[in-house]
C-alpha positions, 0 to 999 in steps of 0.5 A: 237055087237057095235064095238068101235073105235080104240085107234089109229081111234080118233087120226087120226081124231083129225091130220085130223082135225088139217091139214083141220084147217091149210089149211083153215089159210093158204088160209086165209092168201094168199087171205089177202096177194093178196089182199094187194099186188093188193091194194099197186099195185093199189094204185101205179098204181093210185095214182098222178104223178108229175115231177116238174120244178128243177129252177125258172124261172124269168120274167119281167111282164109289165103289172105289172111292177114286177117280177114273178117267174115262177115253172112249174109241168107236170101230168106224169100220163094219168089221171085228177090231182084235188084239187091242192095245193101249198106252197112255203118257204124259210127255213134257219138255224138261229144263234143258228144252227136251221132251221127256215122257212119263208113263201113266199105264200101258195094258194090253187086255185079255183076248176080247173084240170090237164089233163093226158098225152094222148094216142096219140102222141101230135105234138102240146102245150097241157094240162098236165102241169100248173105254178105257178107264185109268184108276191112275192119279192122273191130275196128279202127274200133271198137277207136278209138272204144271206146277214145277213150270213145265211147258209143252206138257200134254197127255198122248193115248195111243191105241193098237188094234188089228182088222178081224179079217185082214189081220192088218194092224194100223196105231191111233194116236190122240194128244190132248193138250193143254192136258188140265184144260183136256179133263172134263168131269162128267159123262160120255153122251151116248154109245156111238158119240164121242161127246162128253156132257158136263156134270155137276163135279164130285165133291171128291173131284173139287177136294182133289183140285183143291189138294192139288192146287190151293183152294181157288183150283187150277183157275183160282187165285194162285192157280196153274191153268184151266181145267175142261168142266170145272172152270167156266169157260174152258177152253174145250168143248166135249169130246166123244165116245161111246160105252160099249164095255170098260177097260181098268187099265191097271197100274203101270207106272214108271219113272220118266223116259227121254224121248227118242231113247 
């Protein structure tokens, strides 16, 4: 005699099934989840590290006879920094209240790379860090819209770069406003130091100052604003850096861009 289920036995499969059904969703789930979370914490862990240096520093090249404005970046990282990028705007706000930029320069330089920092103690000037130096007539460009009564004007940098060994690309990104009061005539302390040491100014650096301004400067009688190193009291300490290499950005001026389009 066949013996028929139970009207209780198809039941009890039927929850079985159900649960082995859950159990199998929720072991999905956590490996999706664990591999996500190993995926952001790697992305973290390799992904570019760069300070940059918060002033400008300003020095007179004899061998040009100009100025050049020097910003500094440090590979934080303990790997190779590639496919570097850079581009510097002055961004303002124009009569009618909106920002406007205009671009200084933007260069993406010939294959090269930035060494990590290194697992041993470093007692001596090393790679890691890089500048930038603009030939730009950058006090100039701000000098036109200080003067002309633009308000909320300031310098932007900003710095692509891509992990050697991830191949993950990350954007940097430094304002420096008040932008006058962001030059500093002088020196980056050392490689790996993001501080500037003020100097004696150029007499090259007061002429232009004086050209600009009058014969008091920015801060004189008649002047617009501060300028970092020149005027006693700036209102910015030193910034930082270190000089592990330079960079001449080249020419790459253009006319005045609106935000946003």
């Amino acid at each position: 005699m066949i013996k028929r289920p139970g009207r209780f036995g198809g039941r009890e499969r039927s929850v079985n099934a159900q649960v082995d059904l859950l159990i199998s969703i929720a072991e999905k789930v956590v490996v999706a989840v664990s591999a996500s979370g190993l995926s952001l914490v790697g992305m973290r862990l390799f992904r570019p590290r760069i300070k940059l240096s918060p002033d400008i520093a300003v020095r007179w090249s004899e061998h040009r006879q100009g100025l050049r404005y020097n910003l500094k970046l440090v590979n934080k990282s303990r790997r190779v920094l590639v496919d570097l990028r850079f581009e510097l705007v002055f961004v303002y706000e124009n009569s009618e209240g909106r920002h406007k930029t205009k671009l200084i320069a933007r260069a993406r330089p010939d294959p090269m790379s930035i060494k990590g920092r290194s697992w041993k103690k470093q007692t001596t000037n090393v790679s890691g860090a890089y500048t930038v130096a603009y030939s730009e007539d950058i006090i100039a460009v701000i000098a036109e819209r200080t003067l002309a009564g633009t308000r909320a004007a300031h310098l932007r940098f900003r710095c692509f770069a891509r992990d050697g060994m991830s191949g993950i690309g990350r954007q940097f990104e430094m304002k420096y406003e008040p932008p006058l009061a962001s030059l500093v005539y002088g020196n980056f302390e050392k490689v790996k130091s993001r501080k500037v040491i003020r100097e004696e100014p150029h007499d090259g650096w007061t002429a232009k100052l004086a050209d600009l301004f009058g014969p008091g400067g920015p801060g004189g009688p008649g002047g617009v604003g501060e300028v970092g190193g020149v005027v006693p009291g700036a209102r910015r300490d030193g910034g930082t850096a270190s000089d592990a290499g330079a960079h001449d950005s080249g020419s790459g001026t253009s006319g005045d861009k609106e935000l946003g389009r």
